[in-house]
VEXDREN-2710 file (C-alpha; in Angstrom, 1 decimal):
% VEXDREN-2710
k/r/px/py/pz
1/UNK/0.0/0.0/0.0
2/UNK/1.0/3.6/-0.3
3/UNK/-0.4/6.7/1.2
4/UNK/-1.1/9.5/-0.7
5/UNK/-3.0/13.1/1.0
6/UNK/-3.8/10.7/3.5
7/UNK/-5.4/8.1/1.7
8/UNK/-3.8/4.7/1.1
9/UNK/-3.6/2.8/-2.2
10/UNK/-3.0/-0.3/-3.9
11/UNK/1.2/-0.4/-4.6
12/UNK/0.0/-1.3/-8.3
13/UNK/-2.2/2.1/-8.5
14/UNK/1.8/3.4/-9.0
15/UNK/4.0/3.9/-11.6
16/UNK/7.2/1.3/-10.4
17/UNK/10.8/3.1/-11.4
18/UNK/12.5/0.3/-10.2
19/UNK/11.0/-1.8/-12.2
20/UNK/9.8/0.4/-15.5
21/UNK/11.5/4.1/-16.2
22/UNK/10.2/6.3/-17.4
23/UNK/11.2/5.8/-21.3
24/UNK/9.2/2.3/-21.5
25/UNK/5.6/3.3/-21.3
26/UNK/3.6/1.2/-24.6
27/UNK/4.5/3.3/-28.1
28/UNK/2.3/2.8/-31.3
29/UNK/2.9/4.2/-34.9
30/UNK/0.6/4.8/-37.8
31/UNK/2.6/4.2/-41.3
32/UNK/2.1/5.5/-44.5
33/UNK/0.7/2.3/-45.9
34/UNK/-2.4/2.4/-42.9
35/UNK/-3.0/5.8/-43.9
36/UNK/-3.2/4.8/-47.7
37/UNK/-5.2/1.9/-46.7
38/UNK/-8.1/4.1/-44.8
39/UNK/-8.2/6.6/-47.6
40/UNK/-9.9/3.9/-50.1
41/UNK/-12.0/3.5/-47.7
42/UNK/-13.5/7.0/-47.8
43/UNK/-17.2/7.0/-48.9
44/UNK/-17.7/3.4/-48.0
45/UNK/-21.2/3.5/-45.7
46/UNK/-21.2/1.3/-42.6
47/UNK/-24.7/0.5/-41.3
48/UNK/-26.1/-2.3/-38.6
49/UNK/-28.7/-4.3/-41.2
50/UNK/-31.6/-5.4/-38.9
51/UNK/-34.2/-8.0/-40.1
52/UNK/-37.9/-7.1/-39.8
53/UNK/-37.9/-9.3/-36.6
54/UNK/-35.1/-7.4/-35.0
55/UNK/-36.3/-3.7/-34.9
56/UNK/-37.3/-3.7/-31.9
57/UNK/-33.9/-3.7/-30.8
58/UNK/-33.5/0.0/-31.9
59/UNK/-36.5/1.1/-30.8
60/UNK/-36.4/3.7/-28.0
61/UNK/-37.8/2.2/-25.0
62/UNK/-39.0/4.4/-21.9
63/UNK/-35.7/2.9/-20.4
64/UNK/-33.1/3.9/-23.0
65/UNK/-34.0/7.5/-22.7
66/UNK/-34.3/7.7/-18.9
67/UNK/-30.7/5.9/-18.9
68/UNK/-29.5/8.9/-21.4
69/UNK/-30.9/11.5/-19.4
70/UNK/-29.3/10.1/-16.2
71/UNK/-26.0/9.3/-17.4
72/UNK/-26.2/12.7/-18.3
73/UNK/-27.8/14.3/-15.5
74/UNK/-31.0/16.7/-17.4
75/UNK/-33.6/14.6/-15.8
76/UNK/-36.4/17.0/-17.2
77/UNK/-39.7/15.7/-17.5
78/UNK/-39.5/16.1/-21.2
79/UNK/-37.5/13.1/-20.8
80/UNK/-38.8/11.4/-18.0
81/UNK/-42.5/12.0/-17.2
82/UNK/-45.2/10.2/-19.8
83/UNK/-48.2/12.6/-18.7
84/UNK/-45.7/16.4/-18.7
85/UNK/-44.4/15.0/-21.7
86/UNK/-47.4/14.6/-23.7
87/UNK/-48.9/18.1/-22.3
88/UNK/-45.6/19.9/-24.6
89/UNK/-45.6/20.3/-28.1
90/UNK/-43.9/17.1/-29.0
91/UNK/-46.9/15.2/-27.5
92/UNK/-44.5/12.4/-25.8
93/UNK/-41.2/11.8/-24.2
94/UNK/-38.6/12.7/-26.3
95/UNK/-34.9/12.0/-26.2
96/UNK/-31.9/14.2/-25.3
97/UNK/-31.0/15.8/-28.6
98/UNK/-27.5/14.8/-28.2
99/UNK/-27.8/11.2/-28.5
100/UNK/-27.5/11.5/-32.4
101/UNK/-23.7/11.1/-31.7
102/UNK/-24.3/7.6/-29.8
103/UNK/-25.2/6.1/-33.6
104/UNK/-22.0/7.0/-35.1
105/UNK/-21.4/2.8/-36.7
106/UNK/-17.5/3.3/-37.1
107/UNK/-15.3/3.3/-33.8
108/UNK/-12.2/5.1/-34.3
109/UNK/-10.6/2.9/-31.3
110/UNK/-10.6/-0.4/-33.0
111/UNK/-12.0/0.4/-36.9
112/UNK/-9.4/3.2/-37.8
113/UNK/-5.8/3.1/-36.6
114/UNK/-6.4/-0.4/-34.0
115/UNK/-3.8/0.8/-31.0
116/UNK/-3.5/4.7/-31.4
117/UNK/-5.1/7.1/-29.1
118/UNK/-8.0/9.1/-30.5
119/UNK/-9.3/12.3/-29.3
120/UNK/-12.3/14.1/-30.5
121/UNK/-11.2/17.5/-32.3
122/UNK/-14.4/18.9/-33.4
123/UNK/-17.9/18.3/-34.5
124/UNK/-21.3/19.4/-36.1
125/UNK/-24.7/18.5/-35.4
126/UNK/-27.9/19.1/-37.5
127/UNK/-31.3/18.1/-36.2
128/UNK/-34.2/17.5/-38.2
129/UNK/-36.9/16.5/-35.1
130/UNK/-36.7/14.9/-32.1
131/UNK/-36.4/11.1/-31.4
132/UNK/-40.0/10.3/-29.7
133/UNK/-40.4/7.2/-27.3
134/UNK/-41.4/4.6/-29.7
135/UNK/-39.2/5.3/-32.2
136/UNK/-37.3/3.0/-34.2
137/UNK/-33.7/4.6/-35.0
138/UNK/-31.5/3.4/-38.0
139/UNK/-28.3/5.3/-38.2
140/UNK/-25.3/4.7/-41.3
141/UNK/-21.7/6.5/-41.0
142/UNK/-18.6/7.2/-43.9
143/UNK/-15.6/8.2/-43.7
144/UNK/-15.7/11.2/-45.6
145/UNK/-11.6/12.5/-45.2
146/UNK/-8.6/11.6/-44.4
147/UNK/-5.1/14.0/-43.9
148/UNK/-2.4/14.0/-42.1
149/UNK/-2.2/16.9/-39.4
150/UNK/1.2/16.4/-37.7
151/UNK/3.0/19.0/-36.3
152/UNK/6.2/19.8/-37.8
153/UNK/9.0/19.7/-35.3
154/UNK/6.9/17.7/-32.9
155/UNK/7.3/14.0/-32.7
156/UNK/4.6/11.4/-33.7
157/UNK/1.9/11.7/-36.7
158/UNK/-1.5/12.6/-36.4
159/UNK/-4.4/11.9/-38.8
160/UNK/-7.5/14.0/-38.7
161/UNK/-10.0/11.4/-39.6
162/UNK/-14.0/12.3/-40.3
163/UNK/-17.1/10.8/-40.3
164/UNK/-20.1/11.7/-41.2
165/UNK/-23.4/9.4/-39.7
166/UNK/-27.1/10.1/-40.6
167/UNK/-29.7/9.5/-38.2
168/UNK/-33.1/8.6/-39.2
169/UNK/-36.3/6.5/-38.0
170/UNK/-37.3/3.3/-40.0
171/UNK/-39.7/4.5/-42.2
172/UNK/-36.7/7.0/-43.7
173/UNK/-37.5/10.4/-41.5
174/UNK/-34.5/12.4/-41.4
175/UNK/-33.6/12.6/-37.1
176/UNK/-30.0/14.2/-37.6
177/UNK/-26.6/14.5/-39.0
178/UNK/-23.4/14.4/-36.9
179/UNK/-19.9/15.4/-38.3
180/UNK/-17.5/13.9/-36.0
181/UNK/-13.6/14.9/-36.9
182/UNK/-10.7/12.4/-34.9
183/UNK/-7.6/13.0/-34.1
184/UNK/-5.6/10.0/-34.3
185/UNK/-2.2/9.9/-32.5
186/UNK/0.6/8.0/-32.1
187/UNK/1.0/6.5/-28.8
188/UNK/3.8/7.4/-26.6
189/UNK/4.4/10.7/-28.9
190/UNK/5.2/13.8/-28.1
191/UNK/2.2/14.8/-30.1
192/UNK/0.0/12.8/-27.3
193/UNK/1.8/14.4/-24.3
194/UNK/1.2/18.1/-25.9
195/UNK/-2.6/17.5/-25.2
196/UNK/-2.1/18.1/-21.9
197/UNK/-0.4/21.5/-22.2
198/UNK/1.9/22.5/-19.0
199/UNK/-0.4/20.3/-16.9
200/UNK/1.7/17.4/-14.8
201/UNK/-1.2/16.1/-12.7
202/UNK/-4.9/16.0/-12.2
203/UNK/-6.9/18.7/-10.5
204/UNK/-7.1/18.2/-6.8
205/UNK/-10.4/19.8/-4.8
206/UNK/-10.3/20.4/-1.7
207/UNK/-14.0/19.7/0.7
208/UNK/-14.2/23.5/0.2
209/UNK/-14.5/23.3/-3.8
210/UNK/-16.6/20.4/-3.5
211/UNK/-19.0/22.7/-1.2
212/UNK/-18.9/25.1/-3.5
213/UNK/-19.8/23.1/-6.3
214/UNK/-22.8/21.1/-4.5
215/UNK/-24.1/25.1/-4.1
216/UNK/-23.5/25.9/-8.0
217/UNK/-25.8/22.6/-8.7
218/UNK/-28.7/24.6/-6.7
219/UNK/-28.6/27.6/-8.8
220/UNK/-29.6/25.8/-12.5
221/UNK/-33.3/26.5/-13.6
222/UNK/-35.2/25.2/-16.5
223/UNK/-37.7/27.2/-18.1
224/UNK/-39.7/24.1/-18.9
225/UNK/-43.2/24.9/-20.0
226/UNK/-42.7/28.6/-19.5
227/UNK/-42.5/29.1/-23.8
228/UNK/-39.7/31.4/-24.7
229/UNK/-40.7/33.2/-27.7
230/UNK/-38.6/34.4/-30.5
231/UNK/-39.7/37.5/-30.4
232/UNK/-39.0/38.4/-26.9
233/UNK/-34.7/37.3/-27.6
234/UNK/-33.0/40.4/-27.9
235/UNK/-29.0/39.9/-28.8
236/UNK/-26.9/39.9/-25.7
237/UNK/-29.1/38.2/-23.7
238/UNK/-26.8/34.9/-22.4
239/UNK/-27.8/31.7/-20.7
240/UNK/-27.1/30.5/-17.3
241/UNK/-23.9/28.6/-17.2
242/UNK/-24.4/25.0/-16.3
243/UNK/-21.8/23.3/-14.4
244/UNK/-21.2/19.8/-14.8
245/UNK/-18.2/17.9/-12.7
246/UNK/-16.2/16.7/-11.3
247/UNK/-15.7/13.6/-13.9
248/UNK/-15.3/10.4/-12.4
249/UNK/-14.1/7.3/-13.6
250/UNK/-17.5/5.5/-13.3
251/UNK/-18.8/8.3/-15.4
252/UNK/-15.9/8.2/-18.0
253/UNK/-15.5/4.4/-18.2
254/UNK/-19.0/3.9/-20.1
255/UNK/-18.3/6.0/-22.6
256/UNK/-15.0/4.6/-23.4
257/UNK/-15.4/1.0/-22.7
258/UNK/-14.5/-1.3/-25.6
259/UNK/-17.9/-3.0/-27.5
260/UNK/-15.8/-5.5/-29.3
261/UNK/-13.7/-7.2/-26.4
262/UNK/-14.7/-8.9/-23.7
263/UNK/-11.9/-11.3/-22.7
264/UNK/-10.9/-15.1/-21.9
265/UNK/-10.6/-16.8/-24.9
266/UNK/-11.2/-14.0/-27.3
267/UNK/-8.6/-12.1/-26.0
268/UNK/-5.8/-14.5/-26.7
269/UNK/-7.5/-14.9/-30.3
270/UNK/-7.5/-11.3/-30.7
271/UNK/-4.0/-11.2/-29.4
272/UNK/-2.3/-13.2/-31.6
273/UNK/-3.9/-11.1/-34.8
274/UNK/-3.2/-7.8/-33.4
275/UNK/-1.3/-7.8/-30.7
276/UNK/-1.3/-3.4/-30.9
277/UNK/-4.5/-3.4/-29.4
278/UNK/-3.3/-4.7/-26.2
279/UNK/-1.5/-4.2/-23.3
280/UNK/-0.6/-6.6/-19.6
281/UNK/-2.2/-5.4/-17.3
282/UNK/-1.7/-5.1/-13.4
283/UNK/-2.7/-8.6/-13.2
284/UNK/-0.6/-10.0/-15.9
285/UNK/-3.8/-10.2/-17.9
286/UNK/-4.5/-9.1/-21.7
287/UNK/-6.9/-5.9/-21.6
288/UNK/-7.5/-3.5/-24.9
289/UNK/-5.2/-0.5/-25.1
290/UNK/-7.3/1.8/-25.0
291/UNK/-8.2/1.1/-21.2
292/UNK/-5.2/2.6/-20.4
293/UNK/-7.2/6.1/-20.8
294/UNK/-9.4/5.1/-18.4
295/UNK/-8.0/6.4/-14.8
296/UNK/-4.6/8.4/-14.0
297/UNK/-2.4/5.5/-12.7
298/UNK/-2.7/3.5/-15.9
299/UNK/-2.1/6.5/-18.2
300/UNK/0.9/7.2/-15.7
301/UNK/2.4/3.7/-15.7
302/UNK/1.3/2.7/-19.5
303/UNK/1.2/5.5/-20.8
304/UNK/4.1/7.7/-19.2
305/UNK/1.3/10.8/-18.9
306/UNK/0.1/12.9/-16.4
307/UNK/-3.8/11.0/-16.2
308/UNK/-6.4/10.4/-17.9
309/UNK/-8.1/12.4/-20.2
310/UNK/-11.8/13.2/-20.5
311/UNK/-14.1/12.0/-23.4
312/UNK/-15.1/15.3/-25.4
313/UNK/-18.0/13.1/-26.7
314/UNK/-19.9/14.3/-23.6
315/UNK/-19.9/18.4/-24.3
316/UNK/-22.9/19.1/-26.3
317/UNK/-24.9/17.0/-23.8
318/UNK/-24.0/19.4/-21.4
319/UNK/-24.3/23.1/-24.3
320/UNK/-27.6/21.2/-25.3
321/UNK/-28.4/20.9/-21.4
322/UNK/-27.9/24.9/-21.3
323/UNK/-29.6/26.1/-24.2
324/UNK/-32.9/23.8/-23.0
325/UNK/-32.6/25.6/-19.9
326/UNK/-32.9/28.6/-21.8
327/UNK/-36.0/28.0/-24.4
328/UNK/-37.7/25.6/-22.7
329/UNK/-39.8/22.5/-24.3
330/UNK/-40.8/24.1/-27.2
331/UNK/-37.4/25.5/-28.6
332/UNK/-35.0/22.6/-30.1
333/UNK/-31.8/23.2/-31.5
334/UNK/-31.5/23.5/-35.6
335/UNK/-27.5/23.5/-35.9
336/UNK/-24.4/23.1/-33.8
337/UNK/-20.9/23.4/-34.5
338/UNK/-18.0/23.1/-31.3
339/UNK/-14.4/22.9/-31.2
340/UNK/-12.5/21.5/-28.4
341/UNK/-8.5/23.1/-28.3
342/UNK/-8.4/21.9/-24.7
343/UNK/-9.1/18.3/-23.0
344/UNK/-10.1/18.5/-19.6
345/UNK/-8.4/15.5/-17.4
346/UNK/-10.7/13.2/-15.3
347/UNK/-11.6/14.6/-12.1
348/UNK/-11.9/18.8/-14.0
349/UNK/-15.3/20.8/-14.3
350/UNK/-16.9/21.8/-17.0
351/UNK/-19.0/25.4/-17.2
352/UNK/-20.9/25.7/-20.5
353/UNK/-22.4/29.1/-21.5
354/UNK/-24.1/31.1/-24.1
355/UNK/-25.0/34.1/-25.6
356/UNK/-27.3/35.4/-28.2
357/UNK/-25.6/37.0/-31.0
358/UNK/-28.4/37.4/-33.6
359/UNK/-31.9/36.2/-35.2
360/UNK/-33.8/35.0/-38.2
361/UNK/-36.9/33.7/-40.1
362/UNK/-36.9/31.3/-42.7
363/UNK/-40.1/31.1/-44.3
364/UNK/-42.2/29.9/-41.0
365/UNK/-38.7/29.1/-39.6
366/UNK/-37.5/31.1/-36.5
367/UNK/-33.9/31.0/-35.4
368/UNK/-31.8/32.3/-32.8
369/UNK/-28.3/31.8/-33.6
370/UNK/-25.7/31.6/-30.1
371/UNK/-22.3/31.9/-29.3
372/UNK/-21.2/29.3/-27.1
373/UNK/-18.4/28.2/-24.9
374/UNK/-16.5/25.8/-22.1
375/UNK/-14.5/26.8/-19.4
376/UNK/-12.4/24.0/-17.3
377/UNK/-12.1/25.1/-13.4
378/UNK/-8.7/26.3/-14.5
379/UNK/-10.7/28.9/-17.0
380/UNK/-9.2/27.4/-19.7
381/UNK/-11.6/27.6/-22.6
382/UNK/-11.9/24.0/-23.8
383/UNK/-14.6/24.4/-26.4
384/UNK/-15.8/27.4/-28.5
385/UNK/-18.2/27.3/-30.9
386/UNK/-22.3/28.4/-31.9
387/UNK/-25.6/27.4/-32.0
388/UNK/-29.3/28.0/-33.6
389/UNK/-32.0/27.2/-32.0
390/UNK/-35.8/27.2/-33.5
391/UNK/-38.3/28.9/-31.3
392/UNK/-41.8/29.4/-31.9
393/UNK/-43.6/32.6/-32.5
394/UNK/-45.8/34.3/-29.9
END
């Protein structure tokens, strides 16, 4: 065991210098030849097939959305309560708008570059309506480009990889498009360690911050029923920041966890064909690579980096979360578009906020278009980006 502020931990939690230095943490490369191989496969559409028997298994059950709307914690009763729900104007439970991105069919962990360490750089959302309870959801994703984005002077390659996945219901209704663009890295690069800029560790808080935060949690209101009209946004006006954090691993891990591994004898299959997906673990026990990123001592001792790093996947849960809060049920967002220059580490907070920066009609169409942002407790801004929302007319 060893103590640490007081607290004692498994020896294994530990990065062991006399047994590993620092120079030997697990290295991966990306060559030319996998890079020429995933450019034929640009356009090619990956899609789960179901037979008419099997729909139901994408149909969205009461459960599936009050699991979403948990994990992400926007419990409103838009997404939880049968009888508010069908009082709004969608007439029903919806889903978190957010969960378009769940769909995306190609895993950059284990379909792009099997072994090197992705990191979401940016994405765009376009929603066409809501997913209702009931629903049955077919999705299809492409990789639409491929190019090489390393950083001269800076050790290790990185490929900027994206995909492109439509959302839609079974009888062909248009739900959504998301736009996801992946950084790919070389493990072990310098090009991985500059993600975490002059950081060497993970955010402590002390009971004080934690206080503070429980407080902060108090202050968020949702307009709910109370209809925002278009006509009553000036520009200017800005949301109430919503504060999400701090991350924990059991809130990171099932975001992350692998879908195609599970162990015992597939691992030593799997191991034998590619052993770059895998690394021994503290057990002496195959696990995929990529749970490595999972907490700080394995991303220390595997990895040779400060922690672990968050899952950007999870911001425009928490913008969407924000802008609800602001227009209430009867506003849903048209288009948004967010860049992330910063990764928080597990264990940071995350602030989102907004502000109004103009409007528009299209035809019946009313839009509010947003400026909106992430701050880390550090105030580093770790997303930028904007927003348009539709609202109705008074």
């Amino acid at each position: 065991m060893k103590t640490v502020a007081g607290h004692q931990y498994p020896a294994t939690y530990f990065f062991d210098e006399e047994k590993t230095n620092m120079t030997s943490g697990i290295k991966t490369t990306i060559t030319d030849q996998q890079i020429a191989e995933l450019k034929t496969r640009i356009g090619e559409v990956v899609r789960t097939d179901y037979e008419d028997w099997q729909l139901d298994d994408a149909r969205y059950k009461r459960a599936i959305i009050r699991t979403w709307a948990v994990l992400n914690a926007d419990m409103r009763p838009l997404y939880m309560d049968p009888e508010y729900a069908g009082q709004s104007p969608w007439g029903s439970i919806i889903a978190p708008p957010a969960i378009i991105v769940s769909h995306e069919q190609i895993d950059p962990e284990t379909d792009i570059f099997p072994g090197a360490f992705s990191r979401l750089n940016a994405m765009q959302l376009d929603f066409d309506q809501p997913i209702h309870m009931g629903d049955i959801i077919l999705a299809e994703s492409e990789i639409t480009a491929v190019e090489e984005v390393t950083n001269t002077g800076v050790n290790g390659r990185v490929v900027c990889v994206s995909i492109t996945t439509r959302v839609s219901t079974n009888e062909n209704q248009s739900i959504g498009r998301v736009q996801l663009d992946w950084h790919m890295y070389e493990r072990g690069s310098d090009a991985q360690r500059e993600l975490y800029g002059d950081r060497q560790d993970a955010h402590m808080h002390s009971q004080g911050d934690i206080e503070a935060l429980g407080e902060e949690y108090k202050l968020e209101q949702q307009r709910g029923a109370d209809t925002l009209f278009w006509g009553d946004v000036q520009e200017g006006n800005e949301l109430q920041c919503v504060v999400k954090g701090p991350t924990t691993r059991a809130r990171h891990i099932p975001r992350s966890e692998s879908t195609w591994y599970w162990g015992h004898k597939q691992a030593n299959d799997e191991s034998k064909q590619h052993p770059e997906r895998f690394f021994e673990n503290e057990n002496g026990a195959l696990e995929p690579i990529m749970a490595i990123d999972w907490v700080h001592h394995r991303a220390q001792r595997w990895g040779d980096l400060p922690g672990a790093l968050e899952s950007n996947v999870d911001r425009p849960n928490f913008i969407i979360q924000a802008l609800a809060n602001w227009m209430g049920d009867a506003g849903y967002p048209l288009h948004i578009k967010l860049e992330f220059p910063v990764t928080n580490m597990i264990g940071d907070v995350t602030r989102s906020y907004g502000r109004v920066t103009g409007k528009r009609q299209e035809g019946d169409t009313s839009i509010v278009q947003l400026e909106v942002w992430q701050e880390n407790q550090l105030q580093q801004p770790i997303t930028t980006g904007t927003a348009e929302v539709i609202l109705p007319t008074a």
